[in-house]
N, C-alpha and C positions, 0 to 999 in steps of 0.2 A: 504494500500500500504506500504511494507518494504518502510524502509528509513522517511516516514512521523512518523509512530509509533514508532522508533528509537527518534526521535527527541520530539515527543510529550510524551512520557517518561522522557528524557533531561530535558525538560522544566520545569517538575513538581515536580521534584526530587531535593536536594539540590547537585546541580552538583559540589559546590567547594570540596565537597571528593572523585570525579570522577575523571578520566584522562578522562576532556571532549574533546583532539583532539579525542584521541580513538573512540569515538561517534561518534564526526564529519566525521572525513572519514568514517566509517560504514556506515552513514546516506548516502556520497557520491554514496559510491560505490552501496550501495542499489538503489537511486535514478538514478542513471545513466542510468541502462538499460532500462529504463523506457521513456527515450530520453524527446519530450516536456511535454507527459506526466505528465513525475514527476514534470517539472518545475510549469507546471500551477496547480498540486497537493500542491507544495511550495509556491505556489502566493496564494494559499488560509488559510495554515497553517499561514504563516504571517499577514494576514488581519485578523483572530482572536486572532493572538497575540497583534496587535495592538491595535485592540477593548479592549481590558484587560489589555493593557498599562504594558506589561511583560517585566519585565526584561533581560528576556531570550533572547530576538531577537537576540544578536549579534549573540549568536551560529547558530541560523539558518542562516543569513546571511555569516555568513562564509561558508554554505554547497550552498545557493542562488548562490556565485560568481563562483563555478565550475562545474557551470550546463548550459543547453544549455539555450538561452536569448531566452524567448518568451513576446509579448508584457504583458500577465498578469503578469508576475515576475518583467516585468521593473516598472508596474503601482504599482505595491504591494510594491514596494523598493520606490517607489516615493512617495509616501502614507504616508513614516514613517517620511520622509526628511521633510514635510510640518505639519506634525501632532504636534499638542498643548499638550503640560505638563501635563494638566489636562482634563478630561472629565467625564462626567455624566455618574455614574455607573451602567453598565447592568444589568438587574433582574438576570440573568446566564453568566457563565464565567467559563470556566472546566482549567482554568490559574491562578494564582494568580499575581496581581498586586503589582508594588513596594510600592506603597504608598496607604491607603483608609484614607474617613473620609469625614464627613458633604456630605455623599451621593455622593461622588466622588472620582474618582479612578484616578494615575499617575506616573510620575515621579519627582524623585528628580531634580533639573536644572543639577546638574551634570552629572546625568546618561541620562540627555534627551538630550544636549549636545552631550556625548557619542554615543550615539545612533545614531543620526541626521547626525553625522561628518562620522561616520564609514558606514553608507544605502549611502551617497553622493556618496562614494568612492565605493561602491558595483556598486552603478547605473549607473557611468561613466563608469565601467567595462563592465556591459551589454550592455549597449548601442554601445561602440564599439565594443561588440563580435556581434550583433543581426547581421542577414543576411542582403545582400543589399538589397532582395527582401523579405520586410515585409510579413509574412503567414497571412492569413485570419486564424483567431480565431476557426471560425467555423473548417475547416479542408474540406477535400474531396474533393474542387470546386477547379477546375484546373485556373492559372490568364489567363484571356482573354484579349481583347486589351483593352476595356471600364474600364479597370482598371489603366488603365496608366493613366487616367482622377479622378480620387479620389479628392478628396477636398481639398484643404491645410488647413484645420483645423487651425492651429498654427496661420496663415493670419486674419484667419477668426476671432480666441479671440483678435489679437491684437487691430482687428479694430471692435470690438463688434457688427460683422454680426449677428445680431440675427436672424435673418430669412433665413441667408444662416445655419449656424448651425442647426435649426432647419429641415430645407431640408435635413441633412446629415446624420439624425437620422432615414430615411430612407436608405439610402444606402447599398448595397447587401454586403458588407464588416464588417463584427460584430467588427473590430479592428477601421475603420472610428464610426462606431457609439460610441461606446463607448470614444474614444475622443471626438466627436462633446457634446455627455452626461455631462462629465467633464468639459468644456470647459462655457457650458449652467451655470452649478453650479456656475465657479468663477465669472460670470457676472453678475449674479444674477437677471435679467431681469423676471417681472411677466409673460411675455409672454410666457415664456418657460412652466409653472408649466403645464398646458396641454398635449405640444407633449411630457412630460418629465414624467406625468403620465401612458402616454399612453406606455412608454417606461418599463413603473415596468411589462411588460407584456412580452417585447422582448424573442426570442428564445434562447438568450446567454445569461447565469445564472452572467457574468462581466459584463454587460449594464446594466439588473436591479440594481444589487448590486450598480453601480455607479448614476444609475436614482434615486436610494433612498436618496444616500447621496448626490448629490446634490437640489433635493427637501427640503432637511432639512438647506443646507446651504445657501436657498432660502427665507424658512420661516423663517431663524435669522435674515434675511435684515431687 
C-alpha cells in the first residue's frame, strides 16, 4: 500500500539528511484515499515498530494524527503510551532499534519519554476525532438494535469481572472482543488463559494479536 512503503523507507533510512515533513505529507496524502483502510494499515506498521523499539515512530505518528480514527490506530497509539524502555529482542526485526545489548533491545529514557508524551497527545486526538458510532472492526455488518447492549468493558476491568469479560470475548462485535482480550491481560487472572487461548484463533487478525500478548503478560504474573 502507497503511503505505508513511503514511511517504511523513512524508517530505515537515516532520515536526518531528509526533508522528512516532505515524506510525511506524501505518506499522508498516499494514505488518505485509502480512508480506514490505510489507518488500520498504520495501526499495524506501528505495532512492528514498536516490537523493535524504533526510533522512528514519531514520524509515523505524525502521518497517525491526520488520518481517519479507527479503533486499531487508537489501540496501536495506546500501545506505545504504556510500553516499557526495554524488551527482549526478537529473533527478526526489518527496523532497527535505538539501543541493543545483553539480548535486549530499546530506548534511551529520553527518547522513551519523547515518544510516550508525543502517542498521549496523538491519542487524545483520535479519540476525539473517532465517530460517535464506534465501526465494528470487522466491517460489512450493518448496527442493529442488540448492539446498543454491548458491554461496558471499561466497568467490567474496573471491577475485575472476570467472567463477565470472558463472556464478551464472544461477542458478535471484533472491537468488544478485542477490549474485553486487553482488559483479560491487565488483570491477569489464570482463568482467563483458556477462553484467551481459544481467542489466538479469532476471525480478526487484532484479537489474536492482542490474545497473544496478553497470555504473555499473564505468564509474567
Amino acid at each position: 500500500m502507497k503511503g505505508i512503503q513511503t514511511l517504511e523507507e523513512l524508517c530505515r533510512i537515516n532520515y536526518s539528511i531528509f526533508d522528512t515533513q516532505n515524506w510525511i505529507d506524501r505518506a499522508v496524502e498516499e494514505l488518505k484515499p485509502y480512508s480506514e483502510d490505510g489507518s488500520r494499515a498504520l495501526a499495524k506498521l506501528i505495532k512492528e515498530l514498536l516490537n523493535c523499539r524504533s526510533p522512528e515512530i514519531p514520524c509515523v505518528l505524525m502521518v497517525a494524527k491526520q488520518l481517519e480514527s479507527t479503533p486499531e490506530l487508537i489501540e496501536a497509539v495506546r500501545s506505545i503510551t504504556i510500553a516499557s524502555s526495554l524488551v527482549i529482542q526478537p529473533a527478526y526485526s526489518r527496523f532497527a532499534p535505538e539501543i541493543i545489548g545483553g539480548g535486549k533491545i530499546g530506548w534511551t529514557d529520553g527518547t522513551a519519554s519523547h515518544i510516550k508524551n508525543y502517542a498521549s497527545a496523538v491519542l487524545e486526538k483520535l479519540i476525539k476525532s473517532k465517530p460517535a458510532k464506534q465501526p465494528d472492526v470487522t466491517r460489512g455488518r450493518k448496527m442493529g438494535i442488540f448492539d446498543l447492549f454491548k458491554p461496558n468493558i471499561v466497568k467490567m476491568e474496573k471491577r475485575k469481572d472476570v467472567s463477565g469479560l470472558i463472556r464478551a470475548l464472544k461477542n458478535k462485535d471484533s472491537y468488544v472482543r478485542m477490549r474485553a482480550v486487553i482488559a483479560l491481560g491487565k488483570i491477569g487472572d489464570k482463568r482467563a488463559v483458556e477462553p484467551l487461548t481459544q481467542a489466538l484463533n479469532d476471525i480478526n487478525e487484532f484479537v489474536r494479536e492482542a490474545a497473544k500478548e496478553a497470555l504473555d503478560k499473564i505468564k509474567q504474573k
